[in-house]
C-alpha positions as CSV (number, residue, x, y, z in Angstrom):
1,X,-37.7,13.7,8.7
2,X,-35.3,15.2,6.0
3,X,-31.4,14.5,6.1
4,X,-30.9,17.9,6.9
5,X,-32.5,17.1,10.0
6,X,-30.8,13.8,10.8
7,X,-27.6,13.1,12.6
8,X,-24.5,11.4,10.5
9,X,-25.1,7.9,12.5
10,X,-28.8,7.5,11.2
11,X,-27.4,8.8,7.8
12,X,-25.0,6.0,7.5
13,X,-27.5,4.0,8.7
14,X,-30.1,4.5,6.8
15,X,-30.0,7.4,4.3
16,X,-30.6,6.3,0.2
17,X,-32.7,3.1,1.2
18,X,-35.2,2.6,-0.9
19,X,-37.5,-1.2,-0.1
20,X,-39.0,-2.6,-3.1
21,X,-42.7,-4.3,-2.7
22,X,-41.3,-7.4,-1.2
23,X,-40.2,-4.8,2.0
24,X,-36.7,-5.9,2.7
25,X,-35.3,-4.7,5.4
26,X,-31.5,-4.6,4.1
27,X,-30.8,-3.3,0.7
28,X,-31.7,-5.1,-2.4
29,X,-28.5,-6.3,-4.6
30,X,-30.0,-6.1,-8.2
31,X,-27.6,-8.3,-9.7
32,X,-28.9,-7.0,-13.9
33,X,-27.4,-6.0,-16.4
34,X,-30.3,-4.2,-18.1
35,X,-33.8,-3.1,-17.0
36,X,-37.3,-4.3,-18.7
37,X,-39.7,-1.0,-20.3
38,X,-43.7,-1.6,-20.6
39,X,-43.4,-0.1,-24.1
40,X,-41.5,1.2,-26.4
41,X,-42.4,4.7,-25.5
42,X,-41.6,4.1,-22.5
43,X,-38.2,3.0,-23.8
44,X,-37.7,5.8,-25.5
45,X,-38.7,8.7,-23.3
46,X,-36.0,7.4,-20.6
47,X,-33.1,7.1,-22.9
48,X,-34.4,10.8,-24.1
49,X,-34.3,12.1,-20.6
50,X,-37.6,12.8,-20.3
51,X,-39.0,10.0,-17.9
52,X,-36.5,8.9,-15.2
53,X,-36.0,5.3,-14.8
54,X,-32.9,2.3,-14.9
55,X,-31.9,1.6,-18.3
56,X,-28.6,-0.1,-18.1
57,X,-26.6,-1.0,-15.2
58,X,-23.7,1.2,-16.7
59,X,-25.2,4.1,-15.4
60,X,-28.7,3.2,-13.8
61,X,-28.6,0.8,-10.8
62,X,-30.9,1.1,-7.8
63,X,-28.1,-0.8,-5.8
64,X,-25.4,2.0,-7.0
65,X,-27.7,4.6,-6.6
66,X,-28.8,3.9,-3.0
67,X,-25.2,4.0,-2.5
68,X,-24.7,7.1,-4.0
69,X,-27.6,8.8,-2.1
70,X,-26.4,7.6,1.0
71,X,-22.7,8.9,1.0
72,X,-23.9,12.2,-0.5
73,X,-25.9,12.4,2.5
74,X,-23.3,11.7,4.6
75,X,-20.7,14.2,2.5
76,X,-23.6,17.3,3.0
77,X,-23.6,16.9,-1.3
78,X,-26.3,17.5,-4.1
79,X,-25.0,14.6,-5.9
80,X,-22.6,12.0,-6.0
81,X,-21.0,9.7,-8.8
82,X,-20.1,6.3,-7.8
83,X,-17.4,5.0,-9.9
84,X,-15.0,1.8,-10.5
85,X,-12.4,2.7,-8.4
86,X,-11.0,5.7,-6.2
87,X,-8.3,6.6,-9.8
88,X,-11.2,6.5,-11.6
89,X,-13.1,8.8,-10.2
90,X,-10.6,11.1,-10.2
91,X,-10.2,10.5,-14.0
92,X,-14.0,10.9,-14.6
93,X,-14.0,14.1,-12.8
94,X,-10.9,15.7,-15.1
95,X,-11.9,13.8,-18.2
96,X,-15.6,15.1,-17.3
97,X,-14.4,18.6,-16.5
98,X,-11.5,19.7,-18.2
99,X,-10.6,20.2,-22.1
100,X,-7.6,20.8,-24.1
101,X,-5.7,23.7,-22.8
102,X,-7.2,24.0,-19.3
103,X,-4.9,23.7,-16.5
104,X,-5.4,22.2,-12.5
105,X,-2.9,23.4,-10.0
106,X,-2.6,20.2,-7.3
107,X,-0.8,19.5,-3.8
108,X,2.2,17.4,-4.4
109,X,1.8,15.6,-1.5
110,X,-1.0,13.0,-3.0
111,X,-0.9,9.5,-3.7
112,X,1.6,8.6,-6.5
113,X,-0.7,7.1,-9.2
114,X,-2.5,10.4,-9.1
115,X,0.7,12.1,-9.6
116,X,1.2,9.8,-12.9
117,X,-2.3,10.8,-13.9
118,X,-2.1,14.2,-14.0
119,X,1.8,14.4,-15.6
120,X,1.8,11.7,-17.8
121,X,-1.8,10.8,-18.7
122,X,-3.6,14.3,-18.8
123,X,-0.9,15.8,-20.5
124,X,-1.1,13.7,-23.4
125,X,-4.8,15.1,-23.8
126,X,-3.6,18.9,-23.7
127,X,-4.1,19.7,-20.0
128,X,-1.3,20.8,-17.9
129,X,-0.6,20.3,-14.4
130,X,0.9,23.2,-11.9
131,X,2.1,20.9,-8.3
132,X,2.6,23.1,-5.6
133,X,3.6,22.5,-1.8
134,X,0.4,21.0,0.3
135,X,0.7,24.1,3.1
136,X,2.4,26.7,1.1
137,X,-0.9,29.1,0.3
138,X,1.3,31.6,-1.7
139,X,2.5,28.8,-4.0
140,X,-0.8,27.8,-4.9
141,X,-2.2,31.5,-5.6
142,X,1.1,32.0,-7.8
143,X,0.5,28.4,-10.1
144,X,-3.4,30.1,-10.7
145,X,-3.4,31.3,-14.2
146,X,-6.3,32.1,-16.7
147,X,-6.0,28.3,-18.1
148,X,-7.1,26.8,-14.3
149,X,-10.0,25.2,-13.6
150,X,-9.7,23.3,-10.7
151,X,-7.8,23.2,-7.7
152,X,-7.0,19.6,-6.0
153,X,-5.4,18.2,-3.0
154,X,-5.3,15.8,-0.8
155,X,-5.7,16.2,3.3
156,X,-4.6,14.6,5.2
157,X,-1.9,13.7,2.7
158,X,-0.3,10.3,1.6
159,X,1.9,9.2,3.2
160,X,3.0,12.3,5.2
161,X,-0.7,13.1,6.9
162,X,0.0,17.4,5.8
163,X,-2.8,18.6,6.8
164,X,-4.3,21.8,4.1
165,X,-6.2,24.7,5.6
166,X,-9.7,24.0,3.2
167,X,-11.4,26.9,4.1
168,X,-8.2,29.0,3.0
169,X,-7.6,27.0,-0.4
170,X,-11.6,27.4,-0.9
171,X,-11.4,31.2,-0.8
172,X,-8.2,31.4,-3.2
173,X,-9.6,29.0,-5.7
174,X,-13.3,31.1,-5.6
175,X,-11.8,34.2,-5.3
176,X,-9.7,32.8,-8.6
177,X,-12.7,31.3,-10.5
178,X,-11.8,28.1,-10.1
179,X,-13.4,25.1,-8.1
180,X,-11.9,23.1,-5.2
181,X,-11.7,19.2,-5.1
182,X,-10.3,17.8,-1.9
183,X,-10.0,13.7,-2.0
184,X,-11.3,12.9,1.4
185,X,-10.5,9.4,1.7
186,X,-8.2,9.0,5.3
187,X,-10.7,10.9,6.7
188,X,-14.5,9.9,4.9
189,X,-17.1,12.3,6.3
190,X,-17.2,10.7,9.9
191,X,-14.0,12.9,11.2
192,X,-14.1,15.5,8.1
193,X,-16.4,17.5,5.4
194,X,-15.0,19.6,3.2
195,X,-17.9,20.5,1.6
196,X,-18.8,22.6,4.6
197,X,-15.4,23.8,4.6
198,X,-15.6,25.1,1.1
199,X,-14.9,22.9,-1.2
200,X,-16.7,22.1,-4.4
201,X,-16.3,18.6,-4.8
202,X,-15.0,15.6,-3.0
203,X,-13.2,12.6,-3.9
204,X,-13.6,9.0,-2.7
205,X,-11.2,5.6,-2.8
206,X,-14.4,3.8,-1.6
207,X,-11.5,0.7,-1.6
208,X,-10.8,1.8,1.9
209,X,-12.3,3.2,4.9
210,X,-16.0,3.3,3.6
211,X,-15.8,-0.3,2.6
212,X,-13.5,-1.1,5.7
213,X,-12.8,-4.6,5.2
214,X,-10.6,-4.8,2.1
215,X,-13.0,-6.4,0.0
216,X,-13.9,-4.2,-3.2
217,X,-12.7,-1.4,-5.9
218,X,-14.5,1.4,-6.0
219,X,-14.8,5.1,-5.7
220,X,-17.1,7.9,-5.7
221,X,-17.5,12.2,-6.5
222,X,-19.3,13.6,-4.5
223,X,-20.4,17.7,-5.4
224,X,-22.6,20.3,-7.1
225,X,-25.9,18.5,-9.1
226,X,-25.4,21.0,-11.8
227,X,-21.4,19.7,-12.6
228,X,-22.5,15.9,-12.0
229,X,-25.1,15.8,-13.9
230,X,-24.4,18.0,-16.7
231,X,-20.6,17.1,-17.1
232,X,-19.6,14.2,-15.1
233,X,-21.9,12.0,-15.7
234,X,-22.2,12.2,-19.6
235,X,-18.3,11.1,-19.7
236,X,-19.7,8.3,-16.8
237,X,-22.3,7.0,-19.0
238,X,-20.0,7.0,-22.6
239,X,-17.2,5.6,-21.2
240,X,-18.3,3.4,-18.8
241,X,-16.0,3.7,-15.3
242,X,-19.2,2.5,-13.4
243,X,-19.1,0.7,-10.1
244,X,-20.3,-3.0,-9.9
245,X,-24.3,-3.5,-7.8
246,X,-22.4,-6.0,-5.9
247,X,-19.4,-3.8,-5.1
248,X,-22.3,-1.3,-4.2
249,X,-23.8,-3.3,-2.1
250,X,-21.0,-4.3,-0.2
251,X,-20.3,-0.3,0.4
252,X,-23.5,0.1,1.6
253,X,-23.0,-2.5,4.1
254,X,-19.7,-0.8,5.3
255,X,-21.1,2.5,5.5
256,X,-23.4,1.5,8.4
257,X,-20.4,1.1,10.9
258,X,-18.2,4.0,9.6
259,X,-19.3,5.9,12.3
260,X,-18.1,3.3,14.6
261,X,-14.7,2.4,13.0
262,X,-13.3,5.3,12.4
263,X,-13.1,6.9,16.0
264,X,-11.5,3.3,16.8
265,X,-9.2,3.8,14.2
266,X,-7.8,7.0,15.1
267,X,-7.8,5.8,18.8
268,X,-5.4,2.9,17.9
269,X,-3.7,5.1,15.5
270,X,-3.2,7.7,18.2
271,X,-1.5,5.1,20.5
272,X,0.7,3.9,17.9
273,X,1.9,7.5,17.1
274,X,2.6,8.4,20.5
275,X,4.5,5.0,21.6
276,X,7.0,5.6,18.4
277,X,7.8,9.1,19.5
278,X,11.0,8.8,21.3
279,X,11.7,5.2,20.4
280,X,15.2,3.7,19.4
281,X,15.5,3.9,16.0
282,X,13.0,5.8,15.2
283,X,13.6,9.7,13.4
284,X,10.1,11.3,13.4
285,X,6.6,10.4,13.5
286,X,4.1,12.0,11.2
287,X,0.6,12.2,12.6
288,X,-1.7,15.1,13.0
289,X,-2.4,14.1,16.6
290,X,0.4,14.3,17.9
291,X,1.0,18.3,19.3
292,X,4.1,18.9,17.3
293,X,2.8,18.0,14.1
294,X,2.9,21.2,12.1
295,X,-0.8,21.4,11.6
296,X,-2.1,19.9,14.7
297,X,-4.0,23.0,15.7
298,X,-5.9,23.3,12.2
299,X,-6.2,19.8,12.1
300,X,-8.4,20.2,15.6
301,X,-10.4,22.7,13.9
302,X,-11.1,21.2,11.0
303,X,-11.5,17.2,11.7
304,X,-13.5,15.9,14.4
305,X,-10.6,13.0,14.6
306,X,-6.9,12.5,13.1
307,X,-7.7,9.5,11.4
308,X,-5.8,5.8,11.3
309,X,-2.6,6.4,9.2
310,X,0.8,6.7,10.8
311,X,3.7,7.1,9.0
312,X,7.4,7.6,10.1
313,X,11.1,7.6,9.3
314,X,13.4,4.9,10.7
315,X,17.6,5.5,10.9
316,X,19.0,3.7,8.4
317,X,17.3,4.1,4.9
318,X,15.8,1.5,3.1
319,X,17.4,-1.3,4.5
320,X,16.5,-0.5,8.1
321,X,12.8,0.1,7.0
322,X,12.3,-3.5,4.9
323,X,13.5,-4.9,7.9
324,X,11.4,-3.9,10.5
325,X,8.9,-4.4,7.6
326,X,10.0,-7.9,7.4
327,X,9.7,-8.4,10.8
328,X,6.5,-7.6,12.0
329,X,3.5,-10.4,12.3
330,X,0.2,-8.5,12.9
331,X,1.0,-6.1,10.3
332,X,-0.1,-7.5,6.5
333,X,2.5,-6.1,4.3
334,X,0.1,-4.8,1.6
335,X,-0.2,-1.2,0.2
336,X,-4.1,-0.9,0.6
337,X,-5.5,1.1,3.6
338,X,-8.2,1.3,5.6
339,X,-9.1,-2.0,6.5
340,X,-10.0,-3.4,9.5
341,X,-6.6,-5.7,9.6
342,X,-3.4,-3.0,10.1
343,X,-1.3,-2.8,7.2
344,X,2.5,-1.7,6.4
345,X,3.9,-0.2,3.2
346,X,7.1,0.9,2.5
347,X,6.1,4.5,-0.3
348,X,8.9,5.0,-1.7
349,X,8.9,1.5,-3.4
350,X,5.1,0.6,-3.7
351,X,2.3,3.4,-3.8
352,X,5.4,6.1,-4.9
353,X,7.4,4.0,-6.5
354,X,6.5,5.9,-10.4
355,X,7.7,8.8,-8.9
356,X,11.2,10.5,-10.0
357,X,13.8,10.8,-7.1
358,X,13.7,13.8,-7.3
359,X,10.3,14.0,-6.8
360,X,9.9,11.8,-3.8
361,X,12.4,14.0,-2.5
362,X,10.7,17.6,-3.1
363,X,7.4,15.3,-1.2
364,X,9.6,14.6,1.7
365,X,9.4,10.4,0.8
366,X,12.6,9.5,2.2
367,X,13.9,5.6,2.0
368,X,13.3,4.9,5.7
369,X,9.8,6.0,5.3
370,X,7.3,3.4,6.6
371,X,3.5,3.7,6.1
372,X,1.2,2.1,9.1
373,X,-2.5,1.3,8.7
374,X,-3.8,1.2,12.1
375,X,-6.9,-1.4,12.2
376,X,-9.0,-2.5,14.7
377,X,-6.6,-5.3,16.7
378,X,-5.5,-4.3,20.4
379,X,-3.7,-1.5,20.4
380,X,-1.5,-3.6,22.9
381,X,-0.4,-6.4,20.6
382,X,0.2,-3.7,18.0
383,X,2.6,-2.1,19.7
384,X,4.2,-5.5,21.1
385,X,4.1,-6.4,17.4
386,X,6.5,-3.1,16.3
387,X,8.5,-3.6,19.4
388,X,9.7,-6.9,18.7
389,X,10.6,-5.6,15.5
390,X,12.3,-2.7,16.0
391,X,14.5,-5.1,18.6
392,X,15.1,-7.5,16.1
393,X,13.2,-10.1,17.7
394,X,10.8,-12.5,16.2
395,X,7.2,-12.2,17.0
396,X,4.7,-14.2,18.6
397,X,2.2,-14.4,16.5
398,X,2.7,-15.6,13.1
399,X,1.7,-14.5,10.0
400,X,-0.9,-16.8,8.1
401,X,1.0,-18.0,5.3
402,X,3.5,-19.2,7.5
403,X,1.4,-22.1,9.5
């Protein structure tokens, strides 16, 4: 039976594995550094190209590559690129990609250490960055010049879940010559695939949902064969951004329940959103579930699910928003997502904190802005937990570090 033919739950479950002669059942961890040749021609012709083979764990694992096979798989991809983090795999695909003088147009609306990549970093290496508004089509067709290579966004968005029409930014960016990369991490291929939307290539934080329990740093590229293996991976191999076997391991155990947690994410998440609409205190909620979210129709059409972020405004700034952070007890008050423990961030002075005023502003990250991540508690005591801190009360459960 071919992937093709398989549903996503038996991919997650089962797609990439290969058993070595000792016929494990679960995935081997091949904790080396380096691999042993019969011969010297046989070292040579794999270095060459011309056998295949592991050579060195900096770019030949079995471990990484099962995990690789499996989420491309999963994505609908030729080829995917596991790498040491979610930043770094977006660095590997411009540094693998783009030269001096090209240009990428992106969505504002992404997670602020990407922002600092492309304005501060990239820039220093002769390629220029265009941001537009996430949802404004006619801005990104206007930022296309000769110079662009490659379009990327986010979607949903951090921390504001915009939701991008893929299909329409896939026929601009073709129609332009240039390619499409849509980061895919609040959603991972379980409630979204942009590939069959469109898109060229897709971007991984493996950190978050695909692990699921907050334990590694990693990330992944998923896309064409042709682009990863002719262009990606060469800057993979020289410079070395690789993913650990043990982090890929530990990927390949959380991509088995994906298909599991992420409905019960966006279930929990979906109660959350709808108990803050209307409460005391509270401005606006932003989640694409909800029916007046600007995009809730094309988020219908184009994710099977809206996901486990929730992120809304609270009267009273900054002050008002570190206190409620302060006061809730299920909540870890961390800036990672994804996990199976619900966390709470405040943007505008963690994850967007590089960014200018002025640019939180023009990405609509006010100072009352509080990120959730929903996990996989009781929706119940999560919403006991925010009540009793939007009341000013203490809670009744208490953090960890406080027994």
């Amino acid at each position: 039976m071919g992937d093709d033919d398989r549903g996503l739950n038996t991919l997650a479950v089962h797609a990439g594995q290969v058993r070595t002669a000792e016929q494990e059942h679960s995935e081997v961890l091949f904790l080396s550094s380096s691999f042993v040749f019969k011969d010297a021609a046989e070292a040579a012709a794999r270095f060459s190209g011309d056998a295949p083979g592991n050579i060195y764990s900096r770019f030949t694992n079995p471990t990484v590559r099962m995990f690789e096979d499996r989420l491309a798989a999963l994505e609908g991809g030729e080829r995917c690129l596991a790498t040491s983090s979610g930043m770094s795999a977006i660095l590997t695909l411009c540094l693998g990609m783009l030269r001096q003088g090209d240009h990428l147009v992106s969505s504002r609306s992404i997670f602020g250490t990407t922002v600092s990549l492309f304005s501060k970093v990239l820039e220093r290496f002769g390629v220029t960055t265009t941001f537009v508004a996430q949802t404004d089509y006619a801005q990104w067709e206007a930022a296309i010049g000769p110079a662009t290579r490659l379009l990327f966004l986010e979607t949903p968005s951090n921390p504001l879940m915009e939701v991008a029409d893929i299909r329409r930014l896939a026929e601009i960016a073709h129609r332009r010559g240039c390619l499409l990369a849509v980061d895919n991490c609040f959603c991972t291929p379980i409630l979204q695939r942009p590939l069959a939307l469109g898109a060229d290539i897709v971007i991984h934080s493996a950190t978050k949902y695909l692990d699921g329990q907050g334990r590694c740093i990693g990330g992944a590229i998923v896309g064409p064969a042709k682009l990863l293996n002719e262009e990606l991976f060469a800057f993979l191999r020289t410079a070395g951004p690789s993913m650990s076997p043990f982090n890929a391991w530990v990927f390949l155990k959380g991509l088995e329940t994906l298909h599991m947690r992420m409905p019960a994410h966006s279930d929990n998440a979906a109660r959350l959103a709808h108990w803050l609409q209307g409460r005391s205190g509270i401005r606006r909620v932003h989640y694409p579930g909800l029916t007046d979210h600007p995009q809730h129709a094309l988020a219908r059409s184009q994710q099977s699910g809206f996901g486990g972020i929730v992120s809304f405004e609270v009267e009273g700034g900054r002050s008002a928003a570190w206190k409620l952070i302060d006061a809730v007890r299920l909540f870890s008050i961390t800036a990672n997502l994804g996990d199976a423990k619900s966390t709470i961030t405040h943007p505008a002075t963690t994850t967007h904190h590089r960014l200018t005023e002025a640019q939180r502003r023009e990405s609509g990250i006010t100072d009352g802005l509080v990120r959730l991540s929903v996990g996989l508690e009781d929706g119940k005591d999560l919403c006991r937990d925010l009540e009793n801190a939007l009341a000013g009360r203490p809670g009744t459960i208490s953090r960890l570090e406080e027994r």
